[in-house]
PDB file with one MODEL, atoms N, CA, C and O in Angstrom:
MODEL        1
ATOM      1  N   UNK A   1      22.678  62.922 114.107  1.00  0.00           N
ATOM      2  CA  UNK A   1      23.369  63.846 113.220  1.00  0.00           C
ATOM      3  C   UNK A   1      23.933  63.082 112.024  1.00  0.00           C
ATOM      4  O   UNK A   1      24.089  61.861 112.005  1.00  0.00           O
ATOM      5  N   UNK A   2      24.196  63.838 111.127  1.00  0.00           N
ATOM      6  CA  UNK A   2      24.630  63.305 109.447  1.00  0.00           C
ATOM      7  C   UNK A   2      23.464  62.303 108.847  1.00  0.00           C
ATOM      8  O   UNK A   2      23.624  61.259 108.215  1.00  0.00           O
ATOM      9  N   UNK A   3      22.504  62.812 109.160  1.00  0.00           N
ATOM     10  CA  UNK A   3      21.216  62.193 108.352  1.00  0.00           C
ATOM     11  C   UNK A   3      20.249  63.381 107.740  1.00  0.00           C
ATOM     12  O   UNK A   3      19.827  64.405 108.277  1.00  0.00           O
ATOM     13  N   UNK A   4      20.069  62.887 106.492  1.00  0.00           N
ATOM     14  CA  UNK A   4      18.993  64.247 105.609  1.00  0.00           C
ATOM     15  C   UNK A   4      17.933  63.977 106.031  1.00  0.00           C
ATOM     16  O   UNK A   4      17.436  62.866 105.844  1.00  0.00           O
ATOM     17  N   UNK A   5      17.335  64.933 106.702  1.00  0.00           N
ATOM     18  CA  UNK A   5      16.070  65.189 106.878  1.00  0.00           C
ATOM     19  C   UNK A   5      14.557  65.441 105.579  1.00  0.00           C
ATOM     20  O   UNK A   5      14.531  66.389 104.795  1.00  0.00           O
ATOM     21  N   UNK A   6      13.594  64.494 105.648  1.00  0.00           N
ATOM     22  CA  UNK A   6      12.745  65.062 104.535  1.00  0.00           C
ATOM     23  C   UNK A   6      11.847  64.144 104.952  1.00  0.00           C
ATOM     24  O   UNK A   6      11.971  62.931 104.781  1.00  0.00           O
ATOM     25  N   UNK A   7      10.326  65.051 105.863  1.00  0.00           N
ATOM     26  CA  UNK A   7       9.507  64.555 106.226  1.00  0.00           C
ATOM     27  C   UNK A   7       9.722  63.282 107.629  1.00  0.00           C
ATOM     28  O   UNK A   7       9.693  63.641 108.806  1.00  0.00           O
ATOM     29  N   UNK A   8       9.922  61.856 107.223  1.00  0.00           N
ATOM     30  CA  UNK A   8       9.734  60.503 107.569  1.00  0.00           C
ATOM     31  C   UNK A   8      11.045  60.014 107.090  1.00  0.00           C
ATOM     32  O   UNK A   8      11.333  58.967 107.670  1.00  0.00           O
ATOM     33  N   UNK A   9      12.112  60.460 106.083  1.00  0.00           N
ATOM     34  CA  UNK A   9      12.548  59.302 105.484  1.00  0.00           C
ATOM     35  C   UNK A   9      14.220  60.536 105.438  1.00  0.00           C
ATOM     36  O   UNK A   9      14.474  61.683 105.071  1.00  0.00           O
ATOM     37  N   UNK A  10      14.888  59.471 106.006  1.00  0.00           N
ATOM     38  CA  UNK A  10      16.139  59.691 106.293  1.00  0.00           C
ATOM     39  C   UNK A  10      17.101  59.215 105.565  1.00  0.00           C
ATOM     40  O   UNK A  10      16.830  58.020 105.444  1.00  0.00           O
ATOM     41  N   UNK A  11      18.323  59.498 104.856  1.00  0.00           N
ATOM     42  CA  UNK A  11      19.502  59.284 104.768  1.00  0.00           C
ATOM     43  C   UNK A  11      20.386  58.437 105.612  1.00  0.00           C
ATOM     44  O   UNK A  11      20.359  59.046 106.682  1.00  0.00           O
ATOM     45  N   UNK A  12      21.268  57.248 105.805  1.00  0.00           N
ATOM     46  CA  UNK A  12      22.269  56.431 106.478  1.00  0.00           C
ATOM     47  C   UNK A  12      23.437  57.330 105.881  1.00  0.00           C
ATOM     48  O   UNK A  12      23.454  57.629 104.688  1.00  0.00           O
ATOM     49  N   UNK A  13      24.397  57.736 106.765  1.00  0.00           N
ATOM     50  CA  UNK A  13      25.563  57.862 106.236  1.00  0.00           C
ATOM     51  C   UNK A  13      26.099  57.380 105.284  1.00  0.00           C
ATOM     52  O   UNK A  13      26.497  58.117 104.382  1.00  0.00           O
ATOM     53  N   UNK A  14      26.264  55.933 105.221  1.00  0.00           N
ATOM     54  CA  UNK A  14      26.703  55.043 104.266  1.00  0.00           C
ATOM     55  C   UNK A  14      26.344  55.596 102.881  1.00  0.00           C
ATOM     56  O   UNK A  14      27.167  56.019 102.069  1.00  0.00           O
ATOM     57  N   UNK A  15      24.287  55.511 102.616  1.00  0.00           N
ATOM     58  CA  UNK A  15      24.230  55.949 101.634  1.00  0.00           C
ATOM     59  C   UNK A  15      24.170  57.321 100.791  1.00  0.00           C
ATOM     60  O   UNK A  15      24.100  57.388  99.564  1.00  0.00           O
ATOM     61  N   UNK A  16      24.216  58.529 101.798  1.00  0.00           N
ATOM     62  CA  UNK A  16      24.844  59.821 101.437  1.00  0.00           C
ATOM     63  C   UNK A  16      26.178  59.398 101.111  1.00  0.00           C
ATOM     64  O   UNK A  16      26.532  60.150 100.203  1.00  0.00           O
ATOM     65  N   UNK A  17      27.189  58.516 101.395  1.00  0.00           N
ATOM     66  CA  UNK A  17      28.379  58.538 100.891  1.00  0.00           C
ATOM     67  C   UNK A  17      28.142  57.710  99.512  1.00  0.00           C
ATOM     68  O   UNK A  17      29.047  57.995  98.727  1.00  0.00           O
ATOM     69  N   UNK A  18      27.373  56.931  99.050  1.00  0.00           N
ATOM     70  CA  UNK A  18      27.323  56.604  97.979  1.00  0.00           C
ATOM     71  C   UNK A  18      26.534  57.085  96.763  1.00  0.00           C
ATOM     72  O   UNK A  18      26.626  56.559  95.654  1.00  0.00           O
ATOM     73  N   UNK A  19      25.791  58.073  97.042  1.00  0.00           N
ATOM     74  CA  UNK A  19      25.110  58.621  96.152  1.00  0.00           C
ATOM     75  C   UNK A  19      25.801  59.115  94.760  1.00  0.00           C
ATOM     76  O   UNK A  19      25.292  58.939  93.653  1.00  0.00           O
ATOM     77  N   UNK A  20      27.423  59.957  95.075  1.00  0.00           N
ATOM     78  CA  UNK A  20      27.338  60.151  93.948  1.00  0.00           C
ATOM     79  C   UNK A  20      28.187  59.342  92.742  1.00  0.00           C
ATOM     80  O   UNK A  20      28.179  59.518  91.523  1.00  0.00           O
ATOM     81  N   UNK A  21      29.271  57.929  93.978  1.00  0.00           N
ATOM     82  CA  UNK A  21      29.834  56.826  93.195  1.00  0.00           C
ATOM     83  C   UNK A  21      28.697  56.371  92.351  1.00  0.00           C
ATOM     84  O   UNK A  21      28.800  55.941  91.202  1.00  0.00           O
ATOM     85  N   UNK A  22      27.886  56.474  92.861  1.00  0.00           N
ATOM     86  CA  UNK A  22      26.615  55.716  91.984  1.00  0.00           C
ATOM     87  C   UNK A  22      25.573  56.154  91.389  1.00  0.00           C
ATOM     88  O   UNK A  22      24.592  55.475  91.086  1.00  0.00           O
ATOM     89  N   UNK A  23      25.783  57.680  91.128  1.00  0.00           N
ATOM     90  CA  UNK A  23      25.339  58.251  90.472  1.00  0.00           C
ATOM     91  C   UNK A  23      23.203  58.528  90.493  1.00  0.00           C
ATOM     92  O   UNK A  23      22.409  58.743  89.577  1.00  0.00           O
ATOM     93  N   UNK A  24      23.068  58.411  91.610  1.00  0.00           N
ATOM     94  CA  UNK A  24      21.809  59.056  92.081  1.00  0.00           C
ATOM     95  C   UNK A  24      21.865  60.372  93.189  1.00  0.00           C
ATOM     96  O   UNK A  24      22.844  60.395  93.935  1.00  0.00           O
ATOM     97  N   UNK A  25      21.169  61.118  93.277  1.00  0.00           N
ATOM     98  CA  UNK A  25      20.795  62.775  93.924  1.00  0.00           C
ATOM     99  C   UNK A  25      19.863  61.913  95.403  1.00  0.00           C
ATOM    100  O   UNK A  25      19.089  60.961  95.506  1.00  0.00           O
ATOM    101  N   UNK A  26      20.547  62.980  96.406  1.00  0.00           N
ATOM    102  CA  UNK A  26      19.458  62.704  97.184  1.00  0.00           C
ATOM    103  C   UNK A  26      17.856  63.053  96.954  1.00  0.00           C
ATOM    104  O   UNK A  26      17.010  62.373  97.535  1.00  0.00           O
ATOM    105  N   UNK A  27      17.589  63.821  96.338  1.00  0.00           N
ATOM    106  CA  UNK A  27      16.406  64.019  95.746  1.00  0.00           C
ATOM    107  C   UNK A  27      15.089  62.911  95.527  1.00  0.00           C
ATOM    108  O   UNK A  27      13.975  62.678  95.996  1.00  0.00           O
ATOM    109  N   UNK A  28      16.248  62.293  94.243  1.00  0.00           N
ATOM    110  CA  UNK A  28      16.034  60.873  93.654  1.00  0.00           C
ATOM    111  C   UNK A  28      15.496  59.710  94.893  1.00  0.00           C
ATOM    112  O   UNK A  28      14.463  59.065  94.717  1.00  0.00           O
ATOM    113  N   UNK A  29      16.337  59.554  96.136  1.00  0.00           N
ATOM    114  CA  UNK A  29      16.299  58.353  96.719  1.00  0.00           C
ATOM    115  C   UNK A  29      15.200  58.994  97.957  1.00  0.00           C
ATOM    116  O   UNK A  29      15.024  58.209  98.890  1.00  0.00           O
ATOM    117  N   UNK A  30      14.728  59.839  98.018  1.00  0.00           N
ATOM    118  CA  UNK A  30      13.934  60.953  98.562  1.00  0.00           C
ATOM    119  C   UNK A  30      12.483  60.297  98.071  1.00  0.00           C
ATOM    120  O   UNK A  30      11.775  59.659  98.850  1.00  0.00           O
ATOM    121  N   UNK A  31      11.989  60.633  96.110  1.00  0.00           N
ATOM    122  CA  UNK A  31      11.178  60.655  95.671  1.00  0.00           C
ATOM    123  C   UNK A  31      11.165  58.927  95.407  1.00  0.00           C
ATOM    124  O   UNK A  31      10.063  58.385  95.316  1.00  0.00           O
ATOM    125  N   UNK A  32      12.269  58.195  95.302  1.00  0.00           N
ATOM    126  CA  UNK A  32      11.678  56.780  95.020  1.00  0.00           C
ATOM    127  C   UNK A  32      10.947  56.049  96.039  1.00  0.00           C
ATOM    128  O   UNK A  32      10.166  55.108  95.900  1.00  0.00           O
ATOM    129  N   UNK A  33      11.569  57.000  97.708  1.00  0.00           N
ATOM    130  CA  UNK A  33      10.633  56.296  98.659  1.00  0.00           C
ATOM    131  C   UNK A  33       9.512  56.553  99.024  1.00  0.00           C
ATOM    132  O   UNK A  33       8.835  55.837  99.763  1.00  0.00           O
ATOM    133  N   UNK A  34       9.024  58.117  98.319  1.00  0.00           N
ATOM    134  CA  UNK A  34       8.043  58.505  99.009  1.00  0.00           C
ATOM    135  C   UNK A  34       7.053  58.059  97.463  1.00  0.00           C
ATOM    136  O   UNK A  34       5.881  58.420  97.572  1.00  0.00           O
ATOM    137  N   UNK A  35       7.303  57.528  96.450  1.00  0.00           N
ATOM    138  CA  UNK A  35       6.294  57.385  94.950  1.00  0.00           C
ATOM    139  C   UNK A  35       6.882  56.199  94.450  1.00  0.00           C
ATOM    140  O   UNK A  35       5.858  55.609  94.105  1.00  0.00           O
ATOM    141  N   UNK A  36       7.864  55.397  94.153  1.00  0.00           N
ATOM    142  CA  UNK A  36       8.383  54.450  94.137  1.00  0.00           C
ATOM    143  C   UNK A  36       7.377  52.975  94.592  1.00  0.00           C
ATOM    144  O   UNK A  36       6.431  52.831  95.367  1.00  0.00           O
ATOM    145  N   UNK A  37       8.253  51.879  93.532  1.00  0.00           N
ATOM    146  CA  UNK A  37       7.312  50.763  94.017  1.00  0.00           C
ATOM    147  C   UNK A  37       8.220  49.757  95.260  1.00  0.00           C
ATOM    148  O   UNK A  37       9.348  49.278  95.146  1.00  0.00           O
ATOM    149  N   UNK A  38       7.042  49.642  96.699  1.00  0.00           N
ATOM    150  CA  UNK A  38       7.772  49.056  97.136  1.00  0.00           C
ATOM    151  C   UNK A  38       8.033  47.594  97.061  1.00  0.00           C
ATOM    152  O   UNK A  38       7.161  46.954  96.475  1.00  0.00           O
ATOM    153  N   UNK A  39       9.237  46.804  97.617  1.00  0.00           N
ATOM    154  CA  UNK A  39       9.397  45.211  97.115  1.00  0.00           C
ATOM    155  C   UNK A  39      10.185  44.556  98.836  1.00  0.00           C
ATOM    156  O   UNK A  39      10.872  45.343  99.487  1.00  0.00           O
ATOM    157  N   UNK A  40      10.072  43.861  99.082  1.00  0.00           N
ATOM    158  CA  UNK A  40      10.411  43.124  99.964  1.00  0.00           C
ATOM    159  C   UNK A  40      11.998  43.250  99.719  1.00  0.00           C
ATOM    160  O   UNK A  40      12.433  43.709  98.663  1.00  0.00           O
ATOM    161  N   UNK A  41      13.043  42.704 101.026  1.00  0.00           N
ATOM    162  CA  UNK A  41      14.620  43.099 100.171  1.00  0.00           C
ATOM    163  C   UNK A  41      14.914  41.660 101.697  1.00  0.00           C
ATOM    164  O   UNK A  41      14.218  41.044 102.504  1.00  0.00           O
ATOM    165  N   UNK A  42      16.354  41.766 101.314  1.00  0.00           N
ATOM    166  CA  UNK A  42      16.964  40.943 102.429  1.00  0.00           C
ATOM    167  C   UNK A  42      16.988  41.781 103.559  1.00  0.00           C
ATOM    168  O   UNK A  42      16.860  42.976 103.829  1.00  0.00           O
ATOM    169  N   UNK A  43      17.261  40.397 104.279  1.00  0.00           N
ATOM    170  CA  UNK A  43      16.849  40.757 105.937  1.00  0.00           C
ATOM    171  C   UNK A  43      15.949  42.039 106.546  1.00  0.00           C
ATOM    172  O   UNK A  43      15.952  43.005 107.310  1.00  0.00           O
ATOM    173  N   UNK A  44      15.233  41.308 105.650  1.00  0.00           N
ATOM    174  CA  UNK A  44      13.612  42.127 106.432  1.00  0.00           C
ATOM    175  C   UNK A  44      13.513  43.434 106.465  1.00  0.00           C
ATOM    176  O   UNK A  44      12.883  44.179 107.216  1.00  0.00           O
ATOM    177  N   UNK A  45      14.429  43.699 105.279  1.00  0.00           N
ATOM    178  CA  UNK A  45      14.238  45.219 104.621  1.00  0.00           C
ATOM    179  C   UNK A  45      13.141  45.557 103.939  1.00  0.00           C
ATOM    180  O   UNK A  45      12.177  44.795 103.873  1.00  0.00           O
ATOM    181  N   UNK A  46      13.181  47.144 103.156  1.00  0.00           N
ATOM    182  CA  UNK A  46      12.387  47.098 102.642  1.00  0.00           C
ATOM    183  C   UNK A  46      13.052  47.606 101.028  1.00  0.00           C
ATOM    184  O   UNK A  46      14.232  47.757 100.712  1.00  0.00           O
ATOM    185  N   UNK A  47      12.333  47.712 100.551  1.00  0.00           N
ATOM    186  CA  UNK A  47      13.318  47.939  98.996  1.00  0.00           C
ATOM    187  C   UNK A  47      12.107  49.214  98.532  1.00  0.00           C
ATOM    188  O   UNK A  47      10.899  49.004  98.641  1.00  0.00           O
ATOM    189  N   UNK A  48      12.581  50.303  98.102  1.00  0.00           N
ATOM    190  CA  UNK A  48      11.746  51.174  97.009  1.00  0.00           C
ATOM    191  C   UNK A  48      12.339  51.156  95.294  1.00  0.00           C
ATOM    192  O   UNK A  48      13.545  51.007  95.102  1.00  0.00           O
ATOM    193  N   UNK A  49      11.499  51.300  94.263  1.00  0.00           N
ATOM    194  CA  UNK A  49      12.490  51.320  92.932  1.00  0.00           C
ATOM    195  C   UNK A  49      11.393  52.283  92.277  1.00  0.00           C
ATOM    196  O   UNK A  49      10.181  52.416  92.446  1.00  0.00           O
ATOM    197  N   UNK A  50      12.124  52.754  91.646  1.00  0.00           N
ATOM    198  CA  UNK A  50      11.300  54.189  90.839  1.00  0.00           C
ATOM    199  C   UNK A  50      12.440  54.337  89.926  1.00  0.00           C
ATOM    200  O   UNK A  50      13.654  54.369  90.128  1.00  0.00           O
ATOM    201  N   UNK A  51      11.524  54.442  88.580  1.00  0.00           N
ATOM    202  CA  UNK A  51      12.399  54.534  87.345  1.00  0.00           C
ATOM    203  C   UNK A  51      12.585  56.045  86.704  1.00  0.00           C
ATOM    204  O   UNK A  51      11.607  56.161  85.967  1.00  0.00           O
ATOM    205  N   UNK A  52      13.230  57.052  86.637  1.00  0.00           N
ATOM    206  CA  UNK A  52      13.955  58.321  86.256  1.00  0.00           C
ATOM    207  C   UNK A  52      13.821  58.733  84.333  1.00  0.00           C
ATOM    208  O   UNK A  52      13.530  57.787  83.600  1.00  0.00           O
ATOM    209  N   UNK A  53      13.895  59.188  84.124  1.00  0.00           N
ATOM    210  CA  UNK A  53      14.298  60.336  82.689  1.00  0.00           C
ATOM    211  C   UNK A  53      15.499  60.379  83.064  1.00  0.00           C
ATOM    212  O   UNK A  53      15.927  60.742  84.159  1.00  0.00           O
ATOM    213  N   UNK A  54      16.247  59.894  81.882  1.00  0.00           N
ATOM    214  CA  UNK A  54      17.633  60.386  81.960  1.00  0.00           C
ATOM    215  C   UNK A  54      18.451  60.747  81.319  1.00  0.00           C
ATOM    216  O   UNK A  54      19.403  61.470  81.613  1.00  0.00           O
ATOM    217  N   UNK A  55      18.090  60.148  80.080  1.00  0.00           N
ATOM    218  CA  UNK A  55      18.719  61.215  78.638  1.00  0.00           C
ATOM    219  C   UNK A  55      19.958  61.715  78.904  1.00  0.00           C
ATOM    220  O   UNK A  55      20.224  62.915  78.840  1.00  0.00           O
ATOM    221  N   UNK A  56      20.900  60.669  79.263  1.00  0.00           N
ATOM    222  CA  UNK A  56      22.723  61.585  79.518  1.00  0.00           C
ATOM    223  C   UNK A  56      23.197  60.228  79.323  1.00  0.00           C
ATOM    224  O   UNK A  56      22.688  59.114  79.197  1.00  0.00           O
ATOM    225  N   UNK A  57      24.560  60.821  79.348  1.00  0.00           N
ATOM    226  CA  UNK A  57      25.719  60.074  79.762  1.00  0.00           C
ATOM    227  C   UNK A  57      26.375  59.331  81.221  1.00  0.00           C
ATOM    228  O   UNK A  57      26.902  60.088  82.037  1.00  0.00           O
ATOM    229  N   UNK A  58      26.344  58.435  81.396  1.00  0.00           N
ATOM    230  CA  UNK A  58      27.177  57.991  82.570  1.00  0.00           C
ATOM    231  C   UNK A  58      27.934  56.796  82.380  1.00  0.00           C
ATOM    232  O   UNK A  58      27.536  55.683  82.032  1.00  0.00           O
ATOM    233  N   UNK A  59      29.495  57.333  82.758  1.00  0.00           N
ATOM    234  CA  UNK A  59      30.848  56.252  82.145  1.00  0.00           C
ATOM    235  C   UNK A  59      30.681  56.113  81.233  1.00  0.00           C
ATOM    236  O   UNK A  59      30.616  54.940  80.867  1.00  0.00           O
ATOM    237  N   UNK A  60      30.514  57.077  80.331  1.00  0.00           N
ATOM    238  CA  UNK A  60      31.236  57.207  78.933  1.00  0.00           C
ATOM    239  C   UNK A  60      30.250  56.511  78.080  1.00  0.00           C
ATOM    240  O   UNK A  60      30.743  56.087  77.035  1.00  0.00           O
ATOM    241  N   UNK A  61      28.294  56.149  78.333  1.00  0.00           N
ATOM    242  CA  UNK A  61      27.349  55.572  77.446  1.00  0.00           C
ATOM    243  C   UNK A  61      26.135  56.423  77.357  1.00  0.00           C
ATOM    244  O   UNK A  61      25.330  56.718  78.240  1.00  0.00           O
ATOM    245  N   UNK A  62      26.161  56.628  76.584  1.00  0.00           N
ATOM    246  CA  UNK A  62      24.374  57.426  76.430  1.00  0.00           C
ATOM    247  C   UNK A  62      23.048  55.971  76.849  1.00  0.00           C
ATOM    248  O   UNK A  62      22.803  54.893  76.307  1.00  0.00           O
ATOM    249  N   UNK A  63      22.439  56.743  78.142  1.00  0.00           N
ATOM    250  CA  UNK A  63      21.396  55.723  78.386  1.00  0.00           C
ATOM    251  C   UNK A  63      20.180  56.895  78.893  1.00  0.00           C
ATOM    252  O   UNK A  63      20.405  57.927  79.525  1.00  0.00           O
ATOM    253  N   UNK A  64      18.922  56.421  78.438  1.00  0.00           N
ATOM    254  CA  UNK A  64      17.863  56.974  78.575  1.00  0.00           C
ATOM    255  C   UNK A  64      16.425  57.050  79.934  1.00  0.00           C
ATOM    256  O   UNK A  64      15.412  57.717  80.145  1.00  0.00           O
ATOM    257  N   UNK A  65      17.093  56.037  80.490  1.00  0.00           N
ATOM    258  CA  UNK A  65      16.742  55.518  81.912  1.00  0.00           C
ATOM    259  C   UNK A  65      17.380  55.194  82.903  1.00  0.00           C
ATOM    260  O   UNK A  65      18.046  54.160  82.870  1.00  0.00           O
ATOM    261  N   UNK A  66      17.333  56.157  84.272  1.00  0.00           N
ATOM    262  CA  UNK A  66      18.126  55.625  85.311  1.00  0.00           C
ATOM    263  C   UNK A  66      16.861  55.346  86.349  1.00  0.00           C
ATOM    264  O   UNK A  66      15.936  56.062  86.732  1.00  0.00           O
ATOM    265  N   UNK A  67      17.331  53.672  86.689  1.00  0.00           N
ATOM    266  CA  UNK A  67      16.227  53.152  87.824  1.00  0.00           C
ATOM    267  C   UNK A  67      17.246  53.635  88.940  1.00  0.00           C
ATOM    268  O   UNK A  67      18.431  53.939  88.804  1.00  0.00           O
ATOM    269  N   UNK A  68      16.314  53.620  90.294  1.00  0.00           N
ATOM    270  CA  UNK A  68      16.421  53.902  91.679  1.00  0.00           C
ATOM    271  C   UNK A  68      16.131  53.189  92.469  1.00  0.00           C
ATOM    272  O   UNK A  68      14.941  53.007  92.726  1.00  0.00           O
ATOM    273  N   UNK A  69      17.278  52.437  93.228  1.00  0.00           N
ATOM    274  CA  UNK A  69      16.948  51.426  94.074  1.00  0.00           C
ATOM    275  C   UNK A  69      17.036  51.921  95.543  1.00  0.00           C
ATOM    276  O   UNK A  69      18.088  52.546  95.676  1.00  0.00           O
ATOM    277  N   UNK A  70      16.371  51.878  96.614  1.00  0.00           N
ATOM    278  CA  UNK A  70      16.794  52.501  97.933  1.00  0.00           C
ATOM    279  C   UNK A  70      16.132  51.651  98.370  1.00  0.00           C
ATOM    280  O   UNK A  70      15.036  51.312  97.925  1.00  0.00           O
ATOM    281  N   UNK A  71      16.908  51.010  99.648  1.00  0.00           N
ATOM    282  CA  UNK A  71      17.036  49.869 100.509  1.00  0.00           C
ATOM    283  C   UNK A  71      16.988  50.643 101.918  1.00  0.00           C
ATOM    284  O   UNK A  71      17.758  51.580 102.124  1.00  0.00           O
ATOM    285  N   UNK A  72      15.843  50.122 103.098  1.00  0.00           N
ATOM    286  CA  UNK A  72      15.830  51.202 104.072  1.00  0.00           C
ATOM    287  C   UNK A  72      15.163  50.117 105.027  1.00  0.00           C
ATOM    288  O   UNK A  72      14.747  49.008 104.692  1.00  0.00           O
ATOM    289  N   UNK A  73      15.157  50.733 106.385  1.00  0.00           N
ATOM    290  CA  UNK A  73      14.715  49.648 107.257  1.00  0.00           C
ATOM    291  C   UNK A  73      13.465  51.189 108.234  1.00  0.00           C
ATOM    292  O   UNK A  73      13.563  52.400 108.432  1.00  0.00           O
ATOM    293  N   UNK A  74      12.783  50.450 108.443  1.00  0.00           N
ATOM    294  CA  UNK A  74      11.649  51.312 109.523  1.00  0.00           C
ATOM    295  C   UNK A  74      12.162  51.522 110.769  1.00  0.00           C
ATOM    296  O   UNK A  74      12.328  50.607 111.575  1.00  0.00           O
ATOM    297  N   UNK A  75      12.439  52.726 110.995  1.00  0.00           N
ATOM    298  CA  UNK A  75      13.138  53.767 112.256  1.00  0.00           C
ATOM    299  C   UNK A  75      12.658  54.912 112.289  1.00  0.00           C
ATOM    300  O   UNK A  75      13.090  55.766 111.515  1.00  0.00           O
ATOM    301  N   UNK A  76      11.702  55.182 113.149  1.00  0.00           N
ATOM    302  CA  UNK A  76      11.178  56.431 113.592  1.00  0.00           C
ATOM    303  C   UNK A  76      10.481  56.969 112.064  1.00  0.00           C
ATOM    304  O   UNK A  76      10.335  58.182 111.917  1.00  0.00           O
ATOM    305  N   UNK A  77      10.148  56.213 111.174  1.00  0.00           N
ATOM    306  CA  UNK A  77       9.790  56.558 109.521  1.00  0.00           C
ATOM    307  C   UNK A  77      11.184  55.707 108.694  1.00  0.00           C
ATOM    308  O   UNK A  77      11.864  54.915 109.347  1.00  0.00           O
ATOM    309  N   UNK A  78      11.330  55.840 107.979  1.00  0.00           N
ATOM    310  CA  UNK A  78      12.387  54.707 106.666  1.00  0.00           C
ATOM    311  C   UNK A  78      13.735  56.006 106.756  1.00  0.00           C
ATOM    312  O   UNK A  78      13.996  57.166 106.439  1.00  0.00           O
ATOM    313  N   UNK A  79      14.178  55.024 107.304  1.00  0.00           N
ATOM    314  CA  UNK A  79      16.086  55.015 107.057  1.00  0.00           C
ATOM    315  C   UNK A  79      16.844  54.313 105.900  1.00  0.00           C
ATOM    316  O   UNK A  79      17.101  53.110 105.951  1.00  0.00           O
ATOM    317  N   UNK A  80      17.173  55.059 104.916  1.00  0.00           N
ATOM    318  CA  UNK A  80      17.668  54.665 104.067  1.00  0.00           C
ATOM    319  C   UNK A  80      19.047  53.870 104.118  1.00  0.00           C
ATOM    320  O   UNK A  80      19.937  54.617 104.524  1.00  0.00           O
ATOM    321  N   UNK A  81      19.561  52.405 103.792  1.00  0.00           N
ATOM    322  CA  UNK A  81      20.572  52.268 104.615  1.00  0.00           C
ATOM    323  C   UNK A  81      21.412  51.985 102.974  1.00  0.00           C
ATOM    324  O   UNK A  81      22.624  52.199 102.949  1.00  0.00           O
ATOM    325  N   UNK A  82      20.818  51.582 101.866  1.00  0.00           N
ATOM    326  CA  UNK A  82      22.129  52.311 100.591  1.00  0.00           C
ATOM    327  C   UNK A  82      20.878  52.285  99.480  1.00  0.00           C
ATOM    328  O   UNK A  82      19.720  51.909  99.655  1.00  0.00           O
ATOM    329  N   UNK A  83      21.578  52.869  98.153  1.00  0.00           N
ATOM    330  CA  UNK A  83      21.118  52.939  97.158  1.00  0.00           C
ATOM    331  C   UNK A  83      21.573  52.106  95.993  1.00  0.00           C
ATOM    332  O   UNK A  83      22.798  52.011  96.072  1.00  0.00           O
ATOM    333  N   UNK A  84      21.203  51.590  95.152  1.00  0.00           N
ATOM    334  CA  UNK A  84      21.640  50.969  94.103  1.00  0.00           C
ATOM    335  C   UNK A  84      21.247  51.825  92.541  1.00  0.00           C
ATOM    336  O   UNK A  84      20.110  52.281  92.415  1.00  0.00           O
ATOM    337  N   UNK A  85      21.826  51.916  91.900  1.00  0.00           N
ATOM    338  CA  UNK A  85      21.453  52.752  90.713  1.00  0.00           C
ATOM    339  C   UNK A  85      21.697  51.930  89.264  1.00  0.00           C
ATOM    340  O   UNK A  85      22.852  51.627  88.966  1.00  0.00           O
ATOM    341  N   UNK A  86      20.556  51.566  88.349  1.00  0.00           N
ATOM    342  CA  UNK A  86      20.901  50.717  87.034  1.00  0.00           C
ATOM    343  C   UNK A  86      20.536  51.961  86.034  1.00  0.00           C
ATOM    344  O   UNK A  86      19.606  52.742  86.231  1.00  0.00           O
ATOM    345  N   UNK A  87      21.548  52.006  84.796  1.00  0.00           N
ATOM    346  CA  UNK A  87      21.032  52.798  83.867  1.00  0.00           C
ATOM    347  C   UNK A  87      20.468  51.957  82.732  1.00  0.00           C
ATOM    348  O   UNK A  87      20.677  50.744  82.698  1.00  0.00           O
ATOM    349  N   UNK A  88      19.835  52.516  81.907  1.00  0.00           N
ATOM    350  CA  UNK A  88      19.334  51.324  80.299  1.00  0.00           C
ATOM    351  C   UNK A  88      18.569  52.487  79.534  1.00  0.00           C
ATOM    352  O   UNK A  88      18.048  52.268  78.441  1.00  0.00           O
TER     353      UNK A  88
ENDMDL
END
């Protein structure tokens, strides 16, 4: 319980609680794992990154790109265990 369901690829508590300090949608960390490029991460994680349209504001800067970082480990399909979010 308290994990988003979608397909294979799950939500960690942790990173449903950080989604919106850091300004990514579950949606987002949804589509970076399932189209996203994957990269090797620490301790034998796995890393997805998929780069966004973003054309807004966040903390007070107009930036035109928000990348998507989601960090997840293989459990029954990819458990997302946080997200990282860069704008530019």
């Amino acid at each position: 319980m308290g994990y988003l369901m979608s397909g294979d690829i799950r939500l960690h508590p942790h990173c449903r609680d950080r989604l919106a300090e850091r300004g990514a949608t579950e949606e987002e960390v949804i589509a970076t794992v399932q189209e996203g490029e994957k990269f090797s991460a620490k301790f034998g994680r796995a890393g997805f990154r998929r780069n966004f349209q973003f054309g807004g504001e966040w903390r007070g800067k107009e930036f035109a790109t928000k990348q998507v970082e989601a960090i997840a480990v293989e459990e029954r399909g990819w458990l997302v265990i946080t997200v990282i979010v860069r704008f530019f």
